[in-house]
C-alpha positions as CSV (number, residue, x, y, z in Angstrom):
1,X,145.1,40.9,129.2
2,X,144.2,41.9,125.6
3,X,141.2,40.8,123.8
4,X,143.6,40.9,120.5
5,X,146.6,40.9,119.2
6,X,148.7,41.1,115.6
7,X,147.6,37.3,115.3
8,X,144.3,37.7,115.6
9,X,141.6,37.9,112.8
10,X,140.1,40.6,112.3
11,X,137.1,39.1,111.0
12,X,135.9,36.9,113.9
13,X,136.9,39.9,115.8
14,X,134.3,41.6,114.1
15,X,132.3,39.1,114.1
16,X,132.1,38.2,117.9
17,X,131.7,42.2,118.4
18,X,129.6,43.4,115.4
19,X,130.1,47.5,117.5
20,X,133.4,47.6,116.6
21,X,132.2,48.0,112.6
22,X,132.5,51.7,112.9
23,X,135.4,51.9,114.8
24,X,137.8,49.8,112.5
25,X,136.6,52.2,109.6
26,X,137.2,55.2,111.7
27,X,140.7,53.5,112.2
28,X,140.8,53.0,108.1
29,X,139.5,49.6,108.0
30,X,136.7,49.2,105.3
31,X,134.5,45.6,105.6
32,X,135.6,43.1,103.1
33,X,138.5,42.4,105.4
34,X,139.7,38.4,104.4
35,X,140.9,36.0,106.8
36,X,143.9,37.6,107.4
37,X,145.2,38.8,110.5
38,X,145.2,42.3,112.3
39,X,148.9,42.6,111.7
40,X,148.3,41.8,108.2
41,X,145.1,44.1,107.7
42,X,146.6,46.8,109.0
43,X,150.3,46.3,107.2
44,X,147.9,46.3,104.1
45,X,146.4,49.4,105.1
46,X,149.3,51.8,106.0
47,X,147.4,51.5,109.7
48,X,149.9,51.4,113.1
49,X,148.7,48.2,114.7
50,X,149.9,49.5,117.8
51,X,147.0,52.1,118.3
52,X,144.8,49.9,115.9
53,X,145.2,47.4,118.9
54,X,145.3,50.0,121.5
55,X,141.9,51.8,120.2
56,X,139.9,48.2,119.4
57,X,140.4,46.7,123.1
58,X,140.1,49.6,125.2
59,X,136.8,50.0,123.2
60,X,135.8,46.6,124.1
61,X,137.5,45.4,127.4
62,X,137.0,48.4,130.6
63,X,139.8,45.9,132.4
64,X,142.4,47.3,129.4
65,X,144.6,50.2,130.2
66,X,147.1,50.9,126.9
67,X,150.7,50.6,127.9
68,X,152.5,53.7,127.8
69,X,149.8,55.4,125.7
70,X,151.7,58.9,125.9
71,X,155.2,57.9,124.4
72,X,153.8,55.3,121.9
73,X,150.8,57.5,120.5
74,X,150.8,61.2,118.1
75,X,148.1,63.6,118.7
76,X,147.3,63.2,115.0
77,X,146.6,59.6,115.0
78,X,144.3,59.8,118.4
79,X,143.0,62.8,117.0
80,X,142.0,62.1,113.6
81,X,140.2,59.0,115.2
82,X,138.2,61.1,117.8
83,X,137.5,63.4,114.7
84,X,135.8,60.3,112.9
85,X,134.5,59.3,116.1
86,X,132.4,62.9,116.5
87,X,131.4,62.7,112.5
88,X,129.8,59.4,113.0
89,X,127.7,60.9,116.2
90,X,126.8,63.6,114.1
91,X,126.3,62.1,110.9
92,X,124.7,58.8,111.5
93,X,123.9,58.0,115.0
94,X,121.8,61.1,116.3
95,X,120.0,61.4,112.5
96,X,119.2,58.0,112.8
97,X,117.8,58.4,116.5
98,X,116.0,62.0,114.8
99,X,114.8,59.6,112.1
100,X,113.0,57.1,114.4
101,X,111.8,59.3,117.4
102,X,109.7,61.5,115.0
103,X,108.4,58.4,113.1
104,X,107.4,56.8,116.2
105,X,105.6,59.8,117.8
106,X,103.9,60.7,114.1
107,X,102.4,56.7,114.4
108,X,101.1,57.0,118.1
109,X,99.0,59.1,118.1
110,X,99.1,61.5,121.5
111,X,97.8,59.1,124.1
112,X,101.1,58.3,125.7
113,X,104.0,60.0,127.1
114,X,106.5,60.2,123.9
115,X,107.1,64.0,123.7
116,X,108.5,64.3,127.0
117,X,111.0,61.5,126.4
118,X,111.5,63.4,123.0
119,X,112.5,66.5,124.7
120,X,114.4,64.7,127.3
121,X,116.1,63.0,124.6
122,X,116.7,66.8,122.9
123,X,118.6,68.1,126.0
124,X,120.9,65.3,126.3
125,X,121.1,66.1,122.1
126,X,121.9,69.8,122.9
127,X,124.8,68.8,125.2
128,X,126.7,66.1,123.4
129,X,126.4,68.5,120.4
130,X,128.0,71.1,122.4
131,X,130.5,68.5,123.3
132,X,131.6,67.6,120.1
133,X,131.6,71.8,118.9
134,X,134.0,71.9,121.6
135,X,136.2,69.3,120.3
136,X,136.4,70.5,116.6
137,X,136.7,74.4,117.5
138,X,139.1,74.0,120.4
139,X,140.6,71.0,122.4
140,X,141.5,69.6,118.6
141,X,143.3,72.6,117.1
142,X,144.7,73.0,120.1
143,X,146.2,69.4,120.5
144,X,147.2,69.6,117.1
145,X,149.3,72.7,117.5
146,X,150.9,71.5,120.2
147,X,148.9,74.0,123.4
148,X,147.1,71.1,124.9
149,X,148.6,71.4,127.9
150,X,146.5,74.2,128.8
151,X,143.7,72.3,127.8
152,X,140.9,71.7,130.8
153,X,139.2,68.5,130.3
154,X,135.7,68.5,130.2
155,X,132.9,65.9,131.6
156,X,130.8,66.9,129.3
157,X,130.7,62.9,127.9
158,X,130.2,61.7,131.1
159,X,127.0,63.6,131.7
160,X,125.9,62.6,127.9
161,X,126.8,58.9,128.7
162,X,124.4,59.2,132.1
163,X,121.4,60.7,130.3
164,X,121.4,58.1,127.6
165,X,120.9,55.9,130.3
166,X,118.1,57.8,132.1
167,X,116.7,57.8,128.5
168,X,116.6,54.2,128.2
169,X,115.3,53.8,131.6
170,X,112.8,55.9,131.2
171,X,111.6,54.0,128.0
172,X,111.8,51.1,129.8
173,X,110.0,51.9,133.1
174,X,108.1,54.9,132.7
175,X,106.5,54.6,128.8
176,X,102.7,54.9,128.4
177,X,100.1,55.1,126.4
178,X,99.3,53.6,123.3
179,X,102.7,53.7,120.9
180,X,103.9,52.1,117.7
181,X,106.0,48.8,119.2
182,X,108.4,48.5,116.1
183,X,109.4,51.9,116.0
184,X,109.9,52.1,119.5
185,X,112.2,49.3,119.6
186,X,113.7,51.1,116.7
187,X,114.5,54.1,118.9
188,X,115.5,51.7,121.9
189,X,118.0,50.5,120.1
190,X,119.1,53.3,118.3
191,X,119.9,55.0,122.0
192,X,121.2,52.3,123.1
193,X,124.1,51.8,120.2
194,X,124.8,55.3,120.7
195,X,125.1,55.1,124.5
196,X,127.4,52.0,124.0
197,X,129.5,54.1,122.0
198,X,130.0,57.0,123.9
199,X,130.5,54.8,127.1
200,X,133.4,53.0,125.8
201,X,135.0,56.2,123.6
202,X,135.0,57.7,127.0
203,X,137.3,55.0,127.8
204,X,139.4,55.9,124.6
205,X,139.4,59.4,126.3
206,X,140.3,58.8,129.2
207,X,143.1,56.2,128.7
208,X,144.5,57.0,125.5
209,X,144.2,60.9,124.7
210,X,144.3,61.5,129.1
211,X,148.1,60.8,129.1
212,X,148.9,62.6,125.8
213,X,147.9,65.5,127.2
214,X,149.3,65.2,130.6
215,X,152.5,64.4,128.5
216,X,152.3,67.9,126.8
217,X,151.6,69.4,130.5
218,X,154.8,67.7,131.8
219,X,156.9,69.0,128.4
């Protein structure tokens, strides 16, 4: 069963699940919402509640498959979103994670075992931004012009989402040494918002933009 529907406000929504912030503005949602209801909000907004729905509880509930994603979605609605989704990795969540790792290592001195995480955390850095080069030079001009269906899926994500969690294990098993404890919550937490994110727009992927392209296969 959905999380939400048109009844639903959108601010305890928000408020119960303070993640889905960025994704209601990558959906064209701005905070300052009211007390009135998803229908409403997104009536206001020129937004298709439909995939507003369909994007805000896959993202939150791994139970939720979309119904009938392929006939009821466009390529440029699922795709603009992804492209939002990608500008936000780029432009917020990996500078902010750059912001805090060098802080942290510049205020600990070199007794402890940070630069190896930091080049761990590098490599997984290298590959999502391959991931997302892909997206914007080639499965998203594609999809738009309508060749998707020769489109090979990559797991590219996958692997990203799995070393964001070695990262965070590592951190949390396998830290040591003397280290600034503010910053390296900062950085925790920081990885861990971003692994959150990824885990769950894989979800988006895989159940929303999955049988759009299979649709353009089958066409």
């Amino acid at each position: 069963m959905a999380l939400y529907n048109r009844e639903s406000r959108l601010s305890e929504a928000i408020m119960s699940h303070p993640n889905l912030i960025p994704v209601v503005n990558r959906l064209g949602v701005r905070l300052g919402v009211g007390d009135g209801n998803i229908g409403e909000i997104c009536s206001k907004c020129g937004i298709d509640s439909d995939f507003f729905l369909s994007v805000v509880n896959t993202f939150l509930d791994e139970e939720y498959f979309p119904a009938n994603a392929s006939g009821t979605f466009s390529i440029e609605k699922t795709v603009d979103y992804l492209h939002k989704t990608n500008n936000f990795y780029l432009r917020v969540q990996l500078p902010n994670i750059d912001r805090h790792f060098s802080s942290l290592i510049e205020r600990s001195g070199t007794d402890n075992n940070l630069e190896l995480l930091r080049k761990f955390y590098y490599d997984m850095r290298g590959q999502l931004t391959e991931c997302l080069a892909h997206d914007e030079e080639a499965l998203f001009p594609a999809l738009r012009e309508g060749s998707g269906s020769e489109f090979v899926f990559t797991e590219g994500y996958s692997e990203v989402e799995e070393k964001l969690h070695d990262l965070l294990y590592f951190f949390v098993e396998h830290l040591s040494g003397i280290y600034d404890m503010n910053l390296c919550t900062a950085v925790v937490t920081a990885v861990f918002s971003l692994e959150k994110d990824i885990c769950q727009n894989n979800r988006i992927r895989n159940r929303i933009l999955l049988p759009i392209i299979e649709n353009l296969r089958n066409t």
